[in-house]
C-alpha positions as CSV (number, residue, x, y, z in Angstrom):
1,X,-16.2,12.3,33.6
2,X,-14.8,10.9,30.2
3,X,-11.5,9.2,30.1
4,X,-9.8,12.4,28.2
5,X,-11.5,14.7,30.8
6,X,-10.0,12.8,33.6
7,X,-6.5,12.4,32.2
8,X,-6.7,16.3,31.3
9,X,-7.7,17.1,35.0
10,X,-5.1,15.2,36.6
11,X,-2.7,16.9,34.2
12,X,-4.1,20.4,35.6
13,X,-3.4,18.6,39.3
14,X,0.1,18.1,38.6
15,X,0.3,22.1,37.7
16,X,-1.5,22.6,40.8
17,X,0.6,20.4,42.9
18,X,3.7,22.2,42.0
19,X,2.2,25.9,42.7
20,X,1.5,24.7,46.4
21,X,4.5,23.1,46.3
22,X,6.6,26.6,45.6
23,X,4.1,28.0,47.9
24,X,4.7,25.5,50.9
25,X,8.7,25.5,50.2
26,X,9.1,29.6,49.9
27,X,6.9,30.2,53.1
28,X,8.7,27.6,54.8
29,X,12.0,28.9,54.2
30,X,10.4,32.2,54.8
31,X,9.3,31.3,58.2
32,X,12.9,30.1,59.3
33,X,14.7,32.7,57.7
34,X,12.3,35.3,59.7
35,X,13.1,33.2,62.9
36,X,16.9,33.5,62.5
37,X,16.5,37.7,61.8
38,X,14.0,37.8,65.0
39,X,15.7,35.4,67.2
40,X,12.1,34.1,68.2
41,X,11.2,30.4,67.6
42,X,7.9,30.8,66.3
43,X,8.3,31.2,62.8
44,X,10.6,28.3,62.7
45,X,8.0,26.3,64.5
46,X,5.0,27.0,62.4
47,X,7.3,26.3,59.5
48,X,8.4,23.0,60.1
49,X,5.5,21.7,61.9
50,X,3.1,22.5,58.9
51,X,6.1,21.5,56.5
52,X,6.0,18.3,58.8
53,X,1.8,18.2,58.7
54,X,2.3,18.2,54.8
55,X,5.3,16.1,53.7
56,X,4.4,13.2,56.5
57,X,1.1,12.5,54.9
58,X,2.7,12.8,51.5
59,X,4.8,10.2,52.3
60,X,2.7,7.9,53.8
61,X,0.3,8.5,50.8
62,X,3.4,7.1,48.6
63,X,4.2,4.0,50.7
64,X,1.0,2.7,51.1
65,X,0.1,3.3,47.0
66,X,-3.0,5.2,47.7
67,X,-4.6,5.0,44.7
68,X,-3.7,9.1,43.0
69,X,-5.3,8.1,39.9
70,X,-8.8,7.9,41.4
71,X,-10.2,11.9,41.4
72,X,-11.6,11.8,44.8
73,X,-8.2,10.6,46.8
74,X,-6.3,13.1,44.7
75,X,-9.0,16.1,45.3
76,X,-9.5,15.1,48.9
77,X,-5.4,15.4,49.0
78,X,-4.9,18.5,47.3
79,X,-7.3,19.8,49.7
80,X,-5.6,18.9,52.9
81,X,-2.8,20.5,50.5
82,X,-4.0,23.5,49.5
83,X,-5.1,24.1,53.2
84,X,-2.0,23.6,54.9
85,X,-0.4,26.0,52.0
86,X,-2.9,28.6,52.7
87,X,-1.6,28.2,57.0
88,X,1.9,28.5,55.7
89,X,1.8,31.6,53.4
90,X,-0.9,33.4,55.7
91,X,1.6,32.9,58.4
92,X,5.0,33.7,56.5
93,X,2.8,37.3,55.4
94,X,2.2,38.1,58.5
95,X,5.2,37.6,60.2
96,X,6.8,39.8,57.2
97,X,4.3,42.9,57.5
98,X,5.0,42.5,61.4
99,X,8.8,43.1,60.7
């Protein structure tokens, strides 16, 4: 991949990153608000522990300078991303049609 074609990917990333970001935070806040309404824990449990499962790795990722600007870490991380996103919204949706 040329230089231009791997700074305009990781640009594309960044867009990415913030969709499963609004994603991750609206499902999570989704799950909790559904567990207050319901008065069962569940929701509230999937929510933080995935919320958890995301943001943990995330963080450790920033403190130990993995190295984003390499495509394969930042794929293999948007990945493990994009999966847990997928968990949360799959699981905020069906709590809501279950309502």
């Amino acid at each position: 991949m040329s230089r231009v074609a791997g700074k305009q990917a990781h640009e594309w990333l960044s867009v990415l990153e913030r969709l499963l970001a609004l994603f991750t935070h609206t499902s999570t806040r989704g799950l909790v608000y559904i567990s207050c309404v319901t008065s069962s824990v569940v929701p509230a449990v999937i929510g933080v522990v995935t919320f958890a499962a995301l943001d943990g790795p995330g963080y450790y990722a920033h403190l130990e300078k993995w190295a984003f600007e390499e495509t394969r870490v930042i794929l293999r991380f948007y990945a493990y991303f994009f999966a847990i996103a997928v968990v949360q919204t799959v699981s905020f949706l069906l709590f809501v049609s279950s309502m």
